[in-house]
Legacy VTK file of the C-alpha trace (Angstrom):
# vtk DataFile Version 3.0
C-alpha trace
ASCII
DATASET POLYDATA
POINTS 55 float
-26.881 -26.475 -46.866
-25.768 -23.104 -45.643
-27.703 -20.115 -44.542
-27.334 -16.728 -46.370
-25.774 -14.298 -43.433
-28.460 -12.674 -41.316
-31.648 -14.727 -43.306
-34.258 -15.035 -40.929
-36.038 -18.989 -41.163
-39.514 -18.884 -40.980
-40.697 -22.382 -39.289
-44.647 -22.780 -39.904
-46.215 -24.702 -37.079
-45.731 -24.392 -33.732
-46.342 -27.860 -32.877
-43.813 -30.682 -31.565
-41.622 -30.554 -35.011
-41.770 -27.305 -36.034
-40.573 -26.255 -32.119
-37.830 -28.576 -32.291
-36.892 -27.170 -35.430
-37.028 -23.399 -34.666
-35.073 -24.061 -31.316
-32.170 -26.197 -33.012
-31.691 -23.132 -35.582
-31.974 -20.459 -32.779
-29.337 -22.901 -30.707
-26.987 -22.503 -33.540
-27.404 -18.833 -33.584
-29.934 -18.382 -36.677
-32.412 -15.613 -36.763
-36.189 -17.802 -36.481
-39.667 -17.032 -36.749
-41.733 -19.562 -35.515
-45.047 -18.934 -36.915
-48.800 -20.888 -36.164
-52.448 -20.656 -37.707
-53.082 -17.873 -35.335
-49.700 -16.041 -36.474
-46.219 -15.438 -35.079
-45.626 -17.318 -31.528
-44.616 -14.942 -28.677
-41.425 -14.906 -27.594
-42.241 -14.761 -23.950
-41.522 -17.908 -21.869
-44.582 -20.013 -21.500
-46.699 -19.744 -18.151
-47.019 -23.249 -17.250
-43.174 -24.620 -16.146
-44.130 -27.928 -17.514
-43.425 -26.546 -21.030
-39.795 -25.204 -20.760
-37.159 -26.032 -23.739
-34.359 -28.324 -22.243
-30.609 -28.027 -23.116
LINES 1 56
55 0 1 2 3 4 5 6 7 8 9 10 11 12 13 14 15 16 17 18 19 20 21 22 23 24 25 26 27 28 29 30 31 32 33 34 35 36 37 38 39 40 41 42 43 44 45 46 47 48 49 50 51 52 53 54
């Protein structure tokens, strides 16, 4: 499956999955919208350090 140049993926649920999900596409340079009940997720880094993405 390929992606159509500049698409942006819209990954509903910010939860464990959908997370995983949105940061493997944005690792492989693909334009994501992670989005939750309560609407888009920020994109600022989280307060607590506990809940950092790893490489």
């Amino acid at each position: 499956m390929t992606a159509t140049p500049g698409a942006l993926h819209t990954v509903p649920g910010a939860g464990p999955a959908g997370t995983s999900v949105a940061l493997e596409l944005a690792r492989r340079w693909h334009a994501v919208r992670l989005v939750d009940r309560s609407g888009p997720v920020s994109r600022r880094p989280a307060s607590s350090g506990s809940a950092r993405a790893k490489d």
